[in-house]
DSSP file (Angstrom, degrees, kcal/mol; ACC not computed):
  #  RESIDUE AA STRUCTURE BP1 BP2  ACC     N-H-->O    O-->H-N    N-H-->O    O-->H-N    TCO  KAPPA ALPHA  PHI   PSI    X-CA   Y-CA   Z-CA
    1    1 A X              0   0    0      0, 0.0     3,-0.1     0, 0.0     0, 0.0   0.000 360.0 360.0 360.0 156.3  144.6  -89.3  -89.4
    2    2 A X     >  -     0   0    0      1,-0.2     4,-1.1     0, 0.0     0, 0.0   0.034 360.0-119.1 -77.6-179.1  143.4  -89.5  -85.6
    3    3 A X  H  > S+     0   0    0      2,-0.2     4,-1.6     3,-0.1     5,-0.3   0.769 123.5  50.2 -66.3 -77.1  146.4  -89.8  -83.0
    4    4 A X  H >> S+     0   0    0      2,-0.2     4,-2.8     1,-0.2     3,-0.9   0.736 107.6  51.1 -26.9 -46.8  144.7  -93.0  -82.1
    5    5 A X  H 3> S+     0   0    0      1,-0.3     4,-2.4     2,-0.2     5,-0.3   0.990 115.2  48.9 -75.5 -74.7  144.5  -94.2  -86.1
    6    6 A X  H 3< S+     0   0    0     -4,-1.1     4,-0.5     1,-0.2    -1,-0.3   0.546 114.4  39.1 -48.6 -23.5  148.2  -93.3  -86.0
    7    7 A X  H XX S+     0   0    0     -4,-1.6     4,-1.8    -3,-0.9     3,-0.7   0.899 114.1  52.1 -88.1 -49.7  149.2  -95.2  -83.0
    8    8 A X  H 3X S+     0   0    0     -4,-2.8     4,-2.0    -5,-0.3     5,-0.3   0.909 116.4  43.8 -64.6 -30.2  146.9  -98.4  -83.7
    9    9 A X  H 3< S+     0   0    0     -4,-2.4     4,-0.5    -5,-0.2    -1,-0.3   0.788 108.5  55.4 -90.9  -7.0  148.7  -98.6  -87.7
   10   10 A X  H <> S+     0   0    0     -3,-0.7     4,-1.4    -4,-0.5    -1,-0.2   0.670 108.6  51.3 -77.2 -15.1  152.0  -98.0  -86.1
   11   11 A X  H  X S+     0   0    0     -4,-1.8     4,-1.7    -3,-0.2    -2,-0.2   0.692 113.0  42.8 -69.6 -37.8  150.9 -101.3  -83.9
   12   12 A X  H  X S+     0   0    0     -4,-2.0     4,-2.2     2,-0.2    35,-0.2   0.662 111.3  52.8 -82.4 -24.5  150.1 -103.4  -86.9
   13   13 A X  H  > S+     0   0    0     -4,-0.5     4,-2.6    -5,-0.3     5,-0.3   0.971 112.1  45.8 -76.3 -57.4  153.0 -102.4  -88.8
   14   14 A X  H  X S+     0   0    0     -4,-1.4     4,-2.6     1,-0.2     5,-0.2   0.933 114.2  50.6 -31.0 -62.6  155.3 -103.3  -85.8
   15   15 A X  H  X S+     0   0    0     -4,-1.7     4,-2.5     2,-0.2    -1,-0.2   0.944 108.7  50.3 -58.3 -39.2  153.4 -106.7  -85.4
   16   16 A X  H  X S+     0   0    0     -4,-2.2     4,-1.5     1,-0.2    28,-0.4   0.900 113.3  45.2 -63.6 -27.9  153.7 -107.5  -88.9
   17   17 A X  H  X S+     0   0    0     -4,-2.6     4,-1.5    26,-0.3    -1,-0.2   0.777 110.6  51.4 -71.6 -28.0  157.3 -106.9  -88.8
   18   18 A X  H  X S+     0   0    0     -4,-2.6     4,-0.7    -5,-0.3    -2,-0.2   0.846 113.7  46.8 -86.9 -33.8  157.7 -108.8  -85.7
   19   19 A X  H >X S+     0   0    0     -4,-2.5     3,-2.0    -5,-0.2     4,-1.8   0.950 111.3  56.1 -53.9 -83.9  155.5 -112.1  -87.5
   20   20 A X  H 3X S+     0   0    0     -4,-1.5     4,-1.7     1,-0.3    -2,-0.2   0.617 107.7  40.8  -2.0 -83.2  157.7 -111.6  -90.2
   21   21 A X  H 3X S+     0   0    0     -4,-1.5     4,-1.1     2,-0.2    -1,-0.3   0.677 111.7  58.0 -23.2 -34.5  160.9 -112.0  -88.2
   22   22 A X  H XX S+     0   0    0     -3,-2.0     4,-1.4    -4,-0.7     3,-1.1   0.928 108.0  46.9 -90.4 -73.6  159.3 -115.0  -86.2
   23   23 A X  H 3X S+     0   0    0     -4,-1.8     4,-0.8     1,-0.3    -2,-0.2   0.786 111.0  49.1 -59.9 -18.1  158.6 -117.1  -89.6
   24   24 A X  H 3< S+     0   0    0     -4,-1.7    -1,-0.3    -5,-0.2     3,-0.2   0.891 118.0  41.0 -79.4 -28.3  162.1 -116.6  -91.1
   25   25 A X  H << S+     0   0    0     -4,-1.1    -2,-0.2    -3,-1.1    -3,-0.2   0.967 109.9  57.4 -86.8 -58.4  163.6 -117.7  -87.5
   26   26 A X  H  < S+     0   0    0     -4,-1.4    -1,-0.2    -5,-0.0    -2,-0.1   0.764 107.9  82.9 -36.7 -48.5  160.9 -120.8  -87.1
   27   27 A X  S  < S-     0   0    0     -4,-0.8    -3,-0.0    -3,-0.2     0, 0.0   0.103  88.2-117.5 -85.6 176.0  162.4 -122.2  -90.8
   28   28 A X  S    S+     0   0    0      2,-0.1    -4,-0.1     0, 0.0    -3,-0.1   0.458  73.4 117.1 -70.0 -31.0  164.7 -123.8  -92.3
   29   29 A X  S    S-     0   0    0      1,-0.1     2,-0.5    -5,-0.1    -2,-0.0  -0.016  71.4-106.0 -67.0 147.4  166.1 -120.8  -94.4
   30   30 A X        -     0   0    0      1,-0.1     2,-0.9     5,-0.0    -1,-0.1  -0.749  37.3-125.3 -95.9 135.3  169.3 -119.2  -94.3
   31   31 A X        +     0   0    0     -2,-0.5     2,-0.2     1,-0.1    -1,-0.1  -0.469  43.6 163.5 -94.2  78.8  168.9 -115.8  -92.4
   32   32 A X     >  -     0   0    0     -2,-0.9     4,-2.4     1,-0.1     5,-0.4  -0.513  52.4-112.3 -81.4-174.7  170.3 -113.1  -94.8
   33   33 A X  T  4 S+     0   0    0      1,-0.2    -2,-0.1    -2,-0.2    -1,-0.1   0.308 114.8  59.1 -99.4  24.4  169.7 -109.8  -94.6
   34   34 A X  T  > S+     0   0    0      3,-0.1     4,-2.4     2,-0.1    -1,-0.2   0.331 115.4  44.7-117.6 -28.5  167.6 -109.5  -98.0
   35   35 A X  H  > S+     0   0    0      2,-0.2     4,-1.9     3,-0.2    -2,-0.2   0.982 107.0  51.5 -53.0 -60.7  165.4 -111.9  -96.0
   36   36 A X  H  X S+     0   0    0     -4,-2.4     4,-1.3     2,-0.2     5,-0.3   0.946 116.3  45.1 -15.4 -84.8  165.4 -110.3  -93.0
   37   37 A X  H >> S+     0   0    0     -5,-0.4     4,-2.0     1,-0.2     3,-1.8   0.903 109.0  56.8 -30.2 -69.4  164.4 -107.2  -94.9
   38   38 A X  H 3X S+     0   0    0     -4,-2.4     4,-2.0     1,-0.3    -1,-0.2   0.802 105.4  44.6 -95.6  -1.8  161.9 -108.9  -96.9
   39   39 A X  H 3< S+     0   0    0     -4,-1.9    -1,-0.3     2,-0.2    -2,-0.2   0.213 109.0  49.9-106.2  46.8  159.7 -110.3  -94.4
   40   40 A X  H XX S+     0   0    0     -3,-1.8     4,-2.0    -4,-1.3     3,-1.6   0.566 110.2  56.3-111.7 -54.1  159.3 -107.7  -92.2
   41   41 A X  H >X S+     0   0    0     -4,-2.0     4,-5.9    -5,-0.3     3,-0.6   0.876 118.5  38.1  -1.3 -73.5  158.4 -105.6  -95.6
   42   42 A X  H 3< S+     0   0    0     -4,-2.0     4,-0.4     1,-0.3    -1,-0.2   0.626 112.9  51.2 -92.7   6.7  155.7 -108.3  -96.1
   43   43 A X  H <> S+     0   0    0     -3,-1.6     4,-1.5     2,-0.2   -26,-0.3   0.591 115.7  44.1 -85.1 -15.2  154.6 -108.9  -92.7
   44   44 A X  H <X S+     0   0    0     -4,-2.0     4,-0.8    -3,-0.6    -2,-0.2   0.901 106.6  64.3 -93.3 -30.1  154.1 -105.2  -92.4
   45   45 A X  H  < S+     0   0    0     -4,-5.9    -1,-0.2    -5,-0.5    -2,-0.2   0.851 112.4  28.4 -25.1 -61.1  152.5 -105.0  -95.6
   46   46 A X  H >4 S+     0   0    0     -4,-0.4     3,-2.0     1,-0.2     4,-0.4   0.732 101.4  70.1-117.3 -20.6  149.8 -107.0  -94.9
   47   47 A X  H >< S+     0   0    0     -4,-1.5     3,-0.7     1,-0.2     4,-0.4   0.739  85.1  75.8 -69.3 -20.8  148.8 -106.8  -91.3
   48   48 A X  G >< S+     0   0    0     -4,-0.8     3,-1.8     1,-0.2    -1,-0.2   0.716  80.6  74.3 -18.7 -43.8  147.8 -103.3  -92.0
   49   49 A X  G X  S+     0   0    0     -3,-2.0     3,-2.8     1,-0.3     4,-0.4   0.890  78.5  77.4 -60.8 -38.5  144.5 -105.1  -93.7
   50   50 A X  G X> S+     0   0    0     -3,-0.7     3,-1.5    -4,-0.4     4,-0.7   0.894  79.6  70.0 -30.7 -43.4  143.4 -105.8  -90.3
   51   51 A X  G <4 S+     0   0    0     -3,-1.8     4,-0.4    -4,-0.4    -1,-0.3   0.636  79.0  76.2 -67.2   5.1  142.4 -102.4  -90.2
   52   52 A X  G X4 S+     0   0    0     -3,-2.8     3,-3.5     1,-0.3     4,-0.4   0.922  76.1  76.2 -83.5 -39.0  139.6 -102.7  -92.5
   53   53 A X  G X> S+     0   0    0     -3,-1.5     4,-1.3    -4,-0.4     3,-1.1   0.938  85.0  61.3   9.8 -82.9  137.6 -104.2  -90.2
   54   54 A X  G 3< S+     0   0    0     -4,-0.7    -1,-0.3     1,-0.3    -2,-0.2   0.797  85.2  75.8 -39.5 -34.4  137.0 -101.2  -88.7
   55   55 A X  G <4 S+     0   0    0     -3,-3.5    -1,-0.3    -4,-0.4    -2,-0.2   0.855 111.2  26.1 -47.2 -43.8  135.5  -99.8  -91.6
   56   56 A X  T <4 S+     0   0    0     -3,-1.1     2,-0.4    -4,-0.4    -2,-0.2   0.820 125.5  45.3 -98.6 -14.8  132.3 -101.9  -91.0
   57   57 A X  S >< S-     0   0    0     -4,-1.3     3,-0.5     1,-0.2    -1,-0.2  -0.962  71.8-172.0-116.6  97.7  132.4 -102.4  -87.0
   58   58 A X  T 3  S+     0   0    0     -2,-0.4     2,-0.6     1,-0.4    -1,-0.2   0.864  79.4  42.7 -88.2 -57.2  133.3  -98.6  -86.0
   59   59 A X  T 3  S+     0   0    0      2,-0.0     2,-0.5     3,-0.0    -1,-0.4  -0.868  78.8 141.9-107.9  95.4  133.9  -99.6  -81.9
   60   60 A X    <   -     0   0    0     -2,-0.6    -3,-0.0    -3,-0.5    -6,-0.0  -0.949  62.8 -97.0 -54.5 138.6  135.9 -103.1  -82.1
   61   61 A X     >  -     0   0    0     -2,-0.5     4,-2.3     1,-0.1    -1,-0.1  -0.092  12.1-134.3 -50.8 138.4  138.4 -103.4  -79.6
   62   62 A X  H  > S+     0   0    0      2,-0.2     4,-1.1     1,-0.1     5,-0.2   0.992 113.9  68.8 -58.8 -48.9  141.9 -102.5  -80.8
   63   63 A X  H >> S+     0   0    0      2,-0.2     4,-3.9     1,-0.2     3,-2.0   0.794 104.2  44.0 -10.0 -72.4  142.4 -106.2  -78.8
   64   64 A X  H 3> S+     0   0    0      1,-0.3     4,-2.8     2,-0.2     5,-0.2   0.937 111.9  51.6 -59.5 -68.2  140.3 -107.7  -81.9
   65   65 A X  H 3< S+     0   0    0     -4,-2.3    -1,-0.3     2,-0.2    -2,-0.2   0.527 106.1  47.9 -39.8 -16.0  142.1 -105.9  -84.4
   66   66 A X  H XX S+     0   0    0     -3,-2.0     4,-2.1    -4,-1.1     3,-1.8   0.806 111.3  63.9 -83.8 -49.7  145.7 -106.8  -83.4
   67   67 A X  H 3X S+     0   0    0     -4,-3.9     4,-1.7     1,-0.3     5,-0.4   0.956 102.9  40.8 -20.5 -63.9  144.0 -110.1  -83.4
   68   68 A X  H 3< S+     0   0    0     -4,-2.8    -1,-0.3     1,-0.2     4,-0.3   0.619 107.5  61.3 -91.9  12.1  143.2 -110.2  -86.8
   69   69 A X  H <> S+     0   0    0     -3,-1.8     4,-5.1    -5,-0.2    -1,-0.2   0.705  98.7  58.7 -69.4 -43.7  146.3 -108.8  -88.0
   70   70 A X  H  X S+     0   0    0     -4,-2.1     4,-2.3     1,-0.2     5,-0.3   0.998 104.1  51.0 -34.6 -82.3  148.0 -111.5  -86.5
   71   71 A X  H  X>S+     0   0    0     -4,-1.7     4,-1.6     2,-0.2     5,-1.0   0.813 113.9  42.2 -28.1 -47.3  146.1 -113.8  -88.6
   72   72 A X  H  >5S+     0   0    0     -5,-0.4     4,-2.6    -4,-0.3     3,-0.4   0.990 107.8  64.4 -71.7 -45.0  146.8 -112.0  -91.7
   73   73 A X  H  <5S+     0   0    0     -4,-5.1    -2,-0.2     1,-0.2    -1,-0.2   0.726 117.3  28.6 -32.0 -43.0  150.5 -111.5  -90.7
   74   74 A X  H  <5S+     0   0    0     -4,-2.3     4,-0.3    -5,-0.1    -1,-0.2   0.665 126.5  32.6-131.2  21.0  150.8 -114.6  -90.8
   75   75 A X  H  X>S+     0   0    0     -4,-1.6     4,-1.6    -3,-0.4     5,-0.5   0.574 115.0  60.8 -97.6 -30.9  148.7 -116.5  -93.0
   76   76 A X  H >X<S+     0   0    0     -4,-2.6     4,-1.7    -5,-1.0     3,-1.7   0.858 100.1  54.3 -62.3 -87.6  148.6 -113.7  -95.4
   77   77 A X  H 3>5S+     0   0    0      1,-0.4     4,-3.2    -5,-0.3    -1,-0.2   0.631 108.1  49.9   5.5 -67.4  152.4 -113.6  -96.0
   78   78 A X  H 3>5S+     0   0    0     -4,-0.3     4,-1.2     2,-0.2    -1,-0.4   0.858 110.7  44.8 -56.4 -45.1  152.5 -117.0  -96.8
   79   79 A X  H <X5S+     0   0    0     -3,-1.7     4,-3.3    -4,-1.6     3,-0.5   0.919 118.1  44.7 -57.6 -66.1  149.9 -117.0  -99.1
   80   80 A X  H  X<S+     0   0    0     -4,-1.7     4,-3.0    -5,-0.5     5,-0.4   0.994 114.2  54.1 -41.7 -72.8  151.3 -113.8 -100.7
   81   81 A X  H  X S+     0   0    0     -4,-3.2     4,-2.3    -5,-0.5    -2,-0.2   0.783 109.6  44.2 -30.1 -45.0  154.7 -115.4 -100.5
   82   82 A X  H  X S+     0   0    0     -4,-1.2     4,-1.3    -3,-0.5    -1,-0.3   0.922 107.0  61.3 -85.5 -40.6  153.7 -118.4 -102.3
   83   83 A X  H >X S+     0   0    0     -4,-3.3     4,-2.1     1,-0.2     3,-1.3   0.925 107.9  44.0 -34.2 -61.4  151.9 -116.5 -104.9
   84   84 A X  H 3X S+     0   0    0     -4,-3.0     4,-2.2     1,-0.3     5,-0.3   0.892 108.8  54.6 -78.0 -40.0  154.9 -114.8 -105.9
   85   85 A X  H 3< S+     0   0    0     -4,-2.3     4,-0.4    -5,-0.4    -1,-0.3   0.847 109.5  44.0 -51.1 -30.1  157.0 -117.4 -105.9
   86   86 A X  H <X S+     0   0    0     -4,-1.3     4,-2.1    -3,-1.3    -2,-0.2   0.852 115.2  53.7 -68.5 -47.8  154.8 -119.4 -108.2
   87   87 A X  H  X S+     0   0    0     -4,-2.1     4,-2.0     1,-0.2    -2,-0.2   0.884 111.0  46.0 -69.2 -39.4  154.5 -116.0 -110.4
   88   88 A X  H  X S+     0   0    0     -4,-2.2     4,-0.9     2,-0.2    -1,-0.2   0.574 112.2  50.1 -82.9 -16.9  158.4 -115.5 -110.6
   89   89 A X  H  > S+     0   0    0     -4,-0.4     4,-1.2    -5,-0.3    -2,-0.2   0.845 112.0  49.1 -98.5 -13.7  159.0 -119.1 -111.5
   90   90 A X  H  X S+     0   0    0     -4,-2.1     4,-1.0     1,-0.2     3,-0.3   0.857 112.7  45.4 -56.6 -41.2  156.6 -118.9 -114.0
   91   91 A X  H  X S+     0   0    0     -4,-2.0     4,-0.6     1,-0.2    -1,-0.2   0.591 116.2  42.9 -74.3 -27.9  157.8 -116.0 -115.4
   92   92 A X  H  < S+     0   0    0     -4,-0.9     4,-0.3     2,-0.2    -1,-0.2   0.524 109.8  56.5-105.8   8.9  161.2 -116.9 -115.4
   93   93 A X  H  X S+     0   0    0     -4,-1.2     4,-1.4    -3,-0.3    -2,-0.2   0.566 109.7  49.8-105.8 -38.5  160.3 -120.5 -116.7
   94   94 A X  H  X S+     0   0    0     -4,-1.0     4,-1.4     1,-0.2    -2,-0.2   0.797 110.1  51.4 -91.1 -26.8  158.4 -118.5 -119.9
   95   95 A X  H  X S+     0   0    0     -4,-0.6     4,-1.8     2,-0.2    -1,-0.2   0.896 105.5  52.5 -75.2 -23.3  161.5 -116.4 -120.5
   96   96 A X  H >4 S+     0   0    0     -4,-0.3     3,-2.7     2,-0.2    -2,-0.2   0.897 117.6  42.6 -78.4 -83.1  164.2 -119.5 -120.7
   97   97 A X  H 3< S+     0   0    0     -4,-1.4    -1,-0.2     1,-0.3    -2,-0.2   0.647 105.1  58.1 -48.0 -18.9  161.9 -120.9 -123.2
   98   98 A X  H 3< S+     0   0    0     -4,-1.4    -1,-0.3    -5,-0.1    -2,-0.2   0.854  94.3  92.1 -69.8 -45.9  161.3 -117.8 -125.1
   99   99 A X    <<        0   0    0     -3,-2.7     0, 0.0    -4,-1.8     0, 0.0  -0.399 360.0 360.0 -55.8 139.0  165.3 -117.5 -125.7
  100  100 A X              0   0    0      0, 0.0    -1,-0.1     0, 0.0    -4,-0.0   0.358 360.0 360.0 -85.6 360.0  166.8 -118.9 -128.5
């Protein structure tokens, strides 16, 4: 990886961790540190995708690419977020009935 490559995904990862931080403090939820933890995990997780971009428009501005990391950061998250929540109550919804 480029120096640049390295600097611009150490930028996205940071911003997704810093979204991440920003939506558990916006809410209602009580701040642990297993929260904490897991959304800057899953803001940094996914603001990364930004960079794909790049794959098909070679010179976009980093500008425009921390842009749309933002956007993922934080709509992706949520989205993700709700997925898994949905997946885990399902899952744990099919195991209580599964018990005898």
């Amino acid at each position: 990886m480029q120096d640049g490559e390295t600097s611009l995904l150490t930028k996205l990862l940071l911003i997704g961790a810093v979204i991440g931080l920003g939506q558990l403090m916006a809410s209602t939820e009580r701040i642990t540190v297993r929260t904490v933890l897991g959304r800057m995990i899953l803001g940094s997780a996914v603001a990364p995708i930004a960079g794909i971009a790049l794959l098909q428009f070679e010179n976009m501005p980093e500008v425009a690419v921390i842009g749309i990391a933002c956007a993922l950061g934080i709509l992706g998250s949520a989205i993700i977020e709700e997925f898994l929540k949905r997946w885990l109550d399902q899952r744990l919804t099919k195991k209580r009935d599964d018990t005898p």
